[in-house]
TORTI-991662 format. One record per residue (C-alpha): residue number from 1; x, y negated, z. Coordinates in steps of 0.1 Angstrom, whole numbers. Layout:
REM residues N
ATOM_num_px_py_pz
ATOM_NUM_X_Y_Z
...
END
This chain:
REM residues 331
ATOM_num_px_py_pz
ATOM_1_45_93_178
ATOM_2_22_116_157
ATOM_3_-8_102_175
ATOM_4_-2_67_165
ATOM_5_6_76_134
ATOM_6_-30_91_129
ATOM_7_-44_59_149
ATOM_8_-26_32_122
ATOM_9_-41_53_90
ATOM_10_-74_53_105
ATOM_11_-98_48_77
ATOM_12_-67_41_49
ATOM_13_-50_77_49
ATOM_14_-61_105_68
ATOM_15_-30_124_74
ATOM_16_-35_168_75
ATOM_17_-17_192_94
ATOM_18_-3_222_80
ATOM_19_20_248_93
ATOM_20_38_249_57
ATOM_21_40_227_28
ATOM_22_61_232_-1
ATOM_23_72_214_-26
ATOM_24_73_222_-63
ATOM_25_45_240_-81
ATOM_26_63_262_-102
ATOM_27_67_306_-104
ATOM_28_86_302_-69
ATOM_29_63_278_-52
ATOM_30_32_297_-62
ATOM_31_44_332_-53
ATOM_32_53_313_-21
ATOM_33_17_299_-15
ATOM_34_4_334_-17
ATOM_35_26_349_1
ATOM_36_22_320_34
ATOM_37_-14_329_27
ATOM_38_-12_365_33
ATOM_39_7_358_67
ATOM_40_-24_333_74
ATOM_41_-1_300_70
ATOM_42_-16_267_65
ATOM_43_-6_257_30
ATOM_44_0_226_13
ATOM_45_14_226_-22
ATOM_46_27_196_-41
ATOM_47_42_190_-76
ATOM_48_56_157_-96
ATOM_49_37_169_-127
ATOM_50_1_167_-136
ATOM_51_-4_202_-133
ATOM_52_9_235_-119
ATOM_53_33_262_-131
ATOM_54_67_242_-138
ATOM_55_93_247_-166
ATOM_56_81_283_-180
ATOM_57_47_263_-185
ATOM_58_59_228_-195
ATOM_59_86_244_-214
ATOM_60_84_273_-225
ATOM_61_50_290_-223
ATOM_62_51_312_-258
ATOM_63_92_323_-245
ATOM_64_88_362_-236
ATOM_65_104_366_-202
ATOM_66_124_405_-196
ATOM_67_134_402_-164
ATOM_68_101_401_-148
ATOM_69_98_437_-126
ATOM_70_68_455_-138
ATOM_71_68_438_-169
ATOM_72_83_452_-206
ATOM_73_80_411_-212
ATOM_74_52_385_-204
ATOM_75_55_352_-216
ATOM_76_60_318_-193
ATOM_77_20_308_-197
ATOM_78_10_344_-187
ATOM_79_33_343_-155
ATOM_80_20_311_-146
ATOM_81_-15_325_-152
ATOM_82_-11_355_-129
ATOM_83_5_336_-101
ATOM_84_-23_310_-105
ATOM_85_-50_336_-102
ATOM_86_-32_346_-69
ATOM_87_-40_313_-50
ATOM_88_-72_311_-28
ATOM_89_-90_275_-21
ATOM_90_-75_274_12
ATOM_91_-45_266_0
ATOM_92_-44_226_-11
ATOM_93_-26_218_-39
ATOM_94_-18_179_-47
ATOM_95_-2_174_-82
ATOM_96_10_144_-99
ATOM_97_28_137_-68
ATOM_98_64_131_-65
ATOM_99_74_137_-26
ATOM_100_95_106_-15
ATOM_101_98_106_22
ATOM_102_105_132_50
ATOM_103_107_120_86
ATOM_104_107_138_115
ATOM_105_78_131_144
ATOM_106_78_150_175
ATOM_107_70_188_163
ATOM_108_59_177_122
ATOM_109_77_166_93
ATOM_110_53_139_81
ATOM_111_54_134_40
ATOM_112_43_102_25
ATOM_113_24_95_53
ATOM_114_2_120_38
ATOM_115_4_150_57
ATOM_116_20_164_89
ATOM_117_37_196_84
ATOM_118_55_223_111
ATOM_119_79_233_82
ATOM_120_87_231_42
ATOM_121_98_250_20
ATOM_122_117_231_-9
ATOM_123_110_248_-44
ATOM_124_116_221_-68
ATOM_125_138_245_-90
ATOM_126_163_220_-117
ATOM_127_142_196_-100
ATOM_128_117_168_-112
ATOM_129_124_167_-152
ATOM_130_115_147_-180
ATOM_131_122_149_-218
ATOM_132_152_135_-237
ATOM_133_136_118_-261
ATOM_134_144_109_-297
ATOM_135_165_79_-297
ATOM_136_150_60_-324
ATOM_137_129_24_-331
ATOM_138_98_38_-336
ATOM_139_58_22_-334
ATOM_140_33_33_-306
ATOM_141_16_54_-340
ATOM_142_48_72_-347
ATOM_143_51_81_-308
ATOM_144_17_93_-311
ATOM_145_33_118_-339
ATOM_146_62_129_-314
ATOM_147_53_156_-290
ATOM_148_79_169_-266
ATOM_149_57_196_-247
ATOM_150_33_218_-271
ATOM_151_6_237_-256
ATOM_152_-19_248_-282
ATOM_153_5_254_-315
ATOM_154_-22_257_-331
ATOM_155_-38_223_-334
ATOM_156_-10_222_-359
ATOM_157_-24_246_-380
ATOM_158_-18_240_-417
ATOM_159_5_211_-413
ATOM_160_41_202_-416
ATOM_161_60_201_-386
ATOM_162_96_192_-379
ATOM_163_116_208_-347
ATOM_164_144_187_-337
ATOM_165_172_209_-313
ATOM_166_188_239_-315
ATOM_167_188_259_-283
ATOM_168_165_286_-274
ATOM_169_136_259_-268
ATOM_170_139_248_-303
ATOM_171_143_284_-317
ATOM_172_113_295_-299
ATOM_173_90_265_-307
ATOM_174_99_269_-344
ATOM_175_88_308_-344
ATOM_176_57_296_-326
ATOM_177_48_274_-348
ATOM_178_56_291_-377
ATOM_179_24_312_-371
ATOM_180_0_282_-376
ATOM_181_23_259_-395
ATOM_182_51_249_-421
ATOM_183_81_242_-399
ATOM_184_111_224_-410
ATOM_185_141_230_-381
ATOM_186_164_198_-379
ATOM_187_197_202_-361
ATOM_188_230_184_-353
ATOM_189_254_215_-365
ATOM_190_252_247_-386
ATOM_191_252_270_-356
ATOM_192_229_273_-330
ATOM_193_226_274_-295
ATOM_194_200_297_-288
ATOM_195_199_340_-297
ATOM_196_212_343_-326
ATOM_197_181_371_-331
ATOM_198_155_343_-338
ATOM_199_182_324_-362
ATOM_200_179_352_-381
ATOM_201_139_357_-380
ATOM_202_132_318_-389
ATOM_203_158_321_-418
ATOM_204_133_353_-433
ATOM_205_102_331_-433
ATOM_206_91_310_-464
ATOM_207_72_286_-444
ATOM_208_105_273_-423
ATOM_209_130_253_-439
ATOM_210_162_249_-419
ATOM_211_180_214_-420
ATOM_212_220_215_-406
ATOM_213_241_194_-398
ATOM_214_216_164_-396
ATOM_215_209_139_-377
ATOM_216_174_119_-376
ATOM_217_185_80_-385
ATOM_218_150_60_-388
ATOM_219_115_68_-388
ATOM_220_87_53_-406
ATOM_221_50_57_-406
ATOM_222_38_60_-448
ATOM_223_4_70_-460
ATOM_224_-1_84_-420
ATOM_225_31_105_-426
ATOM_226_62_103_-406
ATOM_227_89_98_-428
ATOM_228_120_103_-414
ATOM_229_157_97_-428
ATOM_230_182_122_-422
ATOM_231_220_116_-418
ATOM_232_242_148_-430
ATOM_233_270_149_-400
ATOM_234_309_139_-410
ATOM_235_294_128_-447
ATOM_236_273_98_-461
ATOM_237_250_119_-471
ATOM_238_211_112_-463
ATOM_239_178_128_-474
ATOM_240_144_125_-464
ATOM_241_116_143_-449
ATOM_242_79_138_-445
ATOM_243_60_154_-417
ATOM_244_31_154_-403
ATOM_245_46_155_-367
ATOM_246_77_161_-346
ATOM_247_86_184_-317
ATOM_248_116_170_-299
ATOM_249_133_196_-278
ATOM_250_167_178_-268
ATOM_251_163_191_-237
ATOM_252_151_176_-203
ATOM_253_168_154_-175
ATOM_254_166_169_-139
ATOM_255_183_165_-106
ATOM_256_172_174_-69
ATOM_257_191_144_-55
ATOM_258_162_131_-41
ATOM_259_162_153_-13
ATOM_260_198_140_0
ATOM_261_179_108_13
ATOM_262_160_135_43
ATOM_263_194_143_53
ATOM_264_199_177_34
ATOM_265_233_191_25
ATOM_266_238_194_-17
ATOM_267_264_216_-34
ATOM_268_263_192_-69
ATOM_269_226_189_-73
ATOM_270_215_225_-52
ATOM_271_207_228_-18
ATOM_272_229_248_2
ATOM_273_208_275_24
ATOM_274_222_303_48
ATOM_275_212_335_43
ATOM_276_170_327_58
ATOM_277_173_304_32
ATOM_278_172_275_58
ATOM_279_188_243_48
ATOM_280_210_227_72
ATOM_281_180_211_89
ATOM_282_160_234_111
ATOM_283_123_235_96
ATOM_284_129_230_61
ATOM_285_137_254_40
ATOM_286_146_259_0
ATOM_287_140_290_-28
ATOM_288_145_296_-65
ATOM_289_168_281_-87
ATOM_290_172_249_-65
ATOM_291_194_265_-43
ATOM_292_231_280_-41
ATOM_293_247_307_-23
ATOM_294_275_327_-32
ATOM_295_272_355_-60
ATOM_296_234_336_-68
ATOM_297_217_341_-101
ATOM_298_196_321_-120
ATOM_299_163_347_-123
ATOM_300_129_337_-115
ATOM_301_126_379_-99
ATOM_302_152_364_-75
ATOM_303_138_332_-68
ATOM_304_108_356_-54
ATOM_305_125_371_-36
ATOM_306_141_343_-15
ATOM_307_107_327_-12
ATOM_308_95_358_7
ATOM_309_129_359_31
ATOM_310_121_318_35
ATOM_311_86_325_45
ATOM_312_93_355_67
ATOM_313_120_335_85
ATOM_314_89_305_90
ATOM_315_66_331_108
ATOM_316_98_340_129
ATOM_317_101_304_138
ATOM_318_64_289_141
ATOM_319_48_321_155
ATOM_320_75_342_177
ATOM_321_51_362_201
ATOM_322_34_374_170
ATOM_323_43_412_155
ATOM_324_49_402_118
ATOM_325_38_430_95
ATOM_326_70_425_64
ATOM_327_52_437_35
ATOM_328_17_451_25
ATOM_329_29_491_20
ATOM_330_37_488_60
ATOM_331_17_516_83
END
C-alpha cells in the first residue's frame, strides 16, 4: 500500500521516510530531536507555528524559568536558544504545519501524505494555541496597534504602551516593557492573578501606571493614537487613555483534540500514555505537558524526561537486536 502510495504522488508530493517524526516544536520536541539523533534516528520535526520553540518563546521569552536543572534561572528565549543550538541539519524540521491526518500503511504511519514514518512521538504540549483577542470593533490600523506576542520590547522604546490582563503573562510583559517604555497595566479587578512579587515591583516604578477594575469599551484611532475608553467595573464610571499601542495577554485557546480523530485515547484534552509513554496505539507515542499519568506535574525538567523514556522505548521497538547504550556517561 506504501508503494502505491509513492507511485500516485509521483511528481506532486514526494513522500520521506523517517524512523521518527514528532510533532510539536517546542522544549520537549526539540530535546527529543536531539536526543533521536544521538541514538542515529531519522528525524522529522513539525510545528503549527511559523517557527520553533513553542509557548516559552511565543509566550513568554523574557519569563525567568527556576526549575530548569543546572540552571539558577534562564529565561523561555534562552531555553529555546540552547535547545535550538542542539539540533544538527539532519534532522528536518517543517513549521507552519498543522498535522491533520495519521493513517496507518503496512509498517509507516503516513502524515498528510507527506511523509512515511516507523513511529511518532506526540509533543504538542496545551496543544495548537492561538490568542484571545480583544473583543472590540476596531479598523485594520488599530489592529496593526494590537500586538498579542512581543518579541523585541524594545521597538517600543520611548512610547506609551497599554498591557491588557492580569496573570503572570501580563505582569511579566509589563516589567519588560517597563525597561524601554511607559507602561500603563489595564485589568478587570484590583487583584491579580500572577506573583504577587512583580505587583509589587510595577507599583515602585514611575513609568507604570496601574488601571483596576477596568474594562476596555471602544477603541479609536486619533492623531495616529489609539484612544481607548475605559469602563470602571460595577460603576458608570469611564476614563480614557491614549497609547501608542496595546499588548493583549487574555490568554490563549488550546486543545489536543485533534489527535482523537487517529484513534488515540484522551483523558479531557491529554493523552493517556503507560509508563514508556506509549499511547494506546502501538508506534505513537506522547511527552511533555500533553500527557497524563497519575501523580504528573506540569514541569518542562519533566517533560524531558519522558521524551528520553519515549525515545528509549522507540529504539527498543524499531531496532531490538541492537545493544542500546542509555545515556552518554555509560562505559
Amino acid at each position: 500500500m506504501l508503494k502505491l502510495l509513492h507511485q500516485y504522488f509521483e511528481g506532486v508530493i514526494k513522500i520521506r521516510k523517517f524512523d521518527l517524526t514528532i510533532i510539536g516544536a517546542g522544549p520537549i520536541g526539540l530535546f527529543a530531536a536531539h536526543f533521536a539523533h544521538l541514538h542515529g534516528l531519522k528525524t522529522v520535526l513539525f510545528d503549527s507555528l511559523s517557527e520553533t520553540g513553542g509557548q516559552p518563546q511565543m509566550l513568554y521569552p523574557f519569563k525567568k524559568i527556576k526549575d530548569i536543572p543546572a540552571y539558577d534561572s534562564i529565561t523561555g528565549a534562552k531555553l529555546i536558544k540552547n535547545l535550538q543550538h542542539k539540533l544538527t541539519n539532519e534532522i528536518t524540521i517543517l513549521t507552519n504545519h498543522k498535522v491533520k491526518t495519521v493513517t496507518k500503511e503496512d509498517d509507516y504511519f503516513v502524515i498528510d501524505n507527506l511523509v512515511a514514518s516507523r513511529s511518532i512521538l506526540i509533543a504538542t504540549g496545551a496543544g495548537a494555541f492561538k490568542p484571545k483577542e480583544l473583543p472590540l470593533s476596531m479598523s485594520e490600523n488599530i489592529k496593526k496597534r494590537i500586538h498579542y506576542f512581543i518579541k523585541n520590547p524594545q521597538d517600543f522604546a520611548g512610547q506609551t504602551v497599554g498591557v491588557f490582563g492580569g496573570g503572570d503573562s501580563a505582569l511579566d510583559l509589563a516589567l519588560e516593557l517597563a525597561n524601554y517604555a511607559n507602561v500603563k497595566l489595564i485589568h478587570r479587578r484590583n487583584q491579580f492573578r500572577g506573583l504577587e512579587s512583580n505587583v509589587k515591583k510595577l507599583k515602585t516604578l514611575k513609568n507604570v501606571e496601574i488601571l483596576t477594575p477596568y474594562l476596555p469599551k471602544k477603541i479609536n484611532l486619533v492623531d495616529n493614537h489609539l484612544d481607548v475608553n475605559l469602563k470602571e467595573m460595577g460603576e458608570d464610571n469611564l476614563t480614557n487613555i491614549v497609547l501608542d499601542h496595546a499588548v493583549v495577554a487574555y490568554g490563549f485557546k488550546a486543545n489536543n483534540r485533534f489527535v482523537k480523530k487517529w484513534g488515540i485515547d484522551l483523558t479531557g484534552t491529554q493523552i493517556k500514555v503507560n509508563s514508556s509513554m506509549q499511547t494506546n496505539i502501538p508506534g505513537i507515542y506522547a511527552a511533555g505537558d500533553v500527557v497524563t499519568y497519575a501523580g504528573r506535574v506540569p514541569l518542562i525538567a519533566l517533560g524531558f524526561g519522558e521524551a528520553q523514556i519515549a525515545i528509549t522505548a522507540i529504539m527498543r521497538d524499531l531496532f531490538p537486536e541492537k545493544t542500546l547504550t542509555i545515556h552518554s556517561t555509560s562505559f
